[in-house]
N, C-alpha and C positions, 0 to 999 in steps of 0.2 A: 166715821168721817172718811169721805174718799182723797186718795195723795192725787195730790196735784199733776195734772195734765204735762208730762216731761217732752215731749213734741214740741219742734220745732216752731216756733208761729210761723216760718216761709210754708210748712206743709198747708198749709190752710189756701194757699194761691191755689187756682184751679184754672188760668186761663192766662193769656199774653192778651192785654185790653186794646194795645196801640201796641205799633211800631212808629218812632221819628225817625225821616232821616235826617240828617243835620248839612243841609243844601249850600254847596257854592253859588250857584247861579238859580233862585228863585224861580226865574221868568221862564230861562227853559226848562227847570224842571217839572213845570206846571203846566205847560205845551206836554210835555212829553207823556206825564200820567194820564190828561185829560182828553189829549188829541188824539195820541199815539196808542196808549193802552185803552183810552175811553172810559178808566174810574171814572164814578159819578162822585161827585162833589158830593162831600156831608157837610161840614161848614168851615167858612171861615173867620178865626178867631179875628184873627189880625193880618197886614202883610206877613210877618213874620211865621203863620203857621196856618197852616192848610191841611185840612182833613178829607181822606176817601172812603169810601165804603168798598172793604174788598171781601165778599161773604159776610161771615158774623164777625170782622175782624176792623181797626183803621188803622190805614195807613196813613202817616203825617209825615208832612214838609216842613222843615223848621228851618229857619237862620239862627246859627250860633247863639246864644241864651246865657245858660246858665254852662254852657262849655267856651265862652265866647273867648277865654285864654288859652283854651287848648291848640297845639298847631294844627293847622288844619293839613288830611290826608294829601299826601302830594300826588298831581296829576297823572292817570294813567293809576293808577294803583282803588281798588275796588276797598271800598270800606265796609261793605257789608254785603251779602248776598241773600236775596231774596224769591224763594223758591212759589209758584202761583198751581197750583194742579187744575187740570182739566180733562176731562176723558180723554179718552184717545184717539179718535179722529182729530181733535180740535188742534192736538201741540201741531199739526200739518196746516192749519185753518189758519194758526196765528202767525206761522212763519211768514206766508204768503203776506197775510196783511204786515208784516214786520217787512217785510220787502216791498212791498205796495208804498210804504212809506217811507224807506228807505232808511231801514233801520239797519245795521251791520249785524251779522249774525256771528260769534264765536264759532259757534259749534250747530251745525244744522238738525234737524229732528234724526236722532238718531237711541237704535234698540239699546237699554245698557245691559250687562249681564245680571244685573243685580234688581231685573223687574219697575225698568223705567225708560218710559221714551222721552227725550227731553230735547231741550233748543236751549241757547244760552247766547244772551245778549246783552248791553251795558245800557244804564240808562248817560244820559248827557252829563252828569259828576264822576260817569264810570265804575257802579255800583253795579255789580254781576248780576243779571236776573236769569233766572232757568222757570220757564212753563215745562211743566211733565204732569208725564200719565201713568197712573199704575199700568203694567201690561203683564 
């Protein structure tokens, strides 16, 4: 008789399926992924939550749920940050169109020592986003 399987059951995850963010303002953030960034729509459940296709990954927009008691992050303050990679000509490619659209940039594409060129910008809830490229 073999002893029973002592591992973890979290060992068994092998993937992040979805990311939610948890949205103040709905309307522009769904201008912003879809206009601005240009995610392709996967589906919408309901108002309440919106799905993207970002590679083999989605990304969701959600209104408060099943956190709907929680305080919500106070403005100006980044509640999550969300890293997108692209080759390395591109993080130059998106800046521009991040400026074409008149997106504010933190920090412009720039070399880091640690083997990343990156840009770092907010979405409209003010949630950090960084496009980089290995280099």
């Amino acid at each position: 008789m073999s002893e029973p399987d002592r591992r973890s059951a979290f060992q068994s995850i092998r993937a992040i399926d979805y990311t939610a963010l948890i949205v103040r303002d709905m309307e522009a953030m769904r201008r912003f992924y879809e206009e601005v960034l240009g995610f392709p729509l996967e589906r919408e459940l309901s108002a309440n939550w919106v799905e993207y296709r970002v590679g083999s990954n989605i990304l969701a927009l959600s209104r408060p749920g099943w956190t709907k008691d929680d305080a919500p992050v106070p403005k100006g303050t980044a509640a999550v940050q969300l890293a997108f990679r692209v080759p390395p000509p591109d993080v130059a490619r998106c800046a521009e169109e991040l400026t074409q659209k008149g997106v504010a940039m933190l920090s412009p594409p720039t070399d880091r020592p640690f083997g990343h060129r990156t840009l770092f910008f907010r979405d409209p809830d003010g949630n950090l986003l960084e496009i980089y490229a290995e280099i």
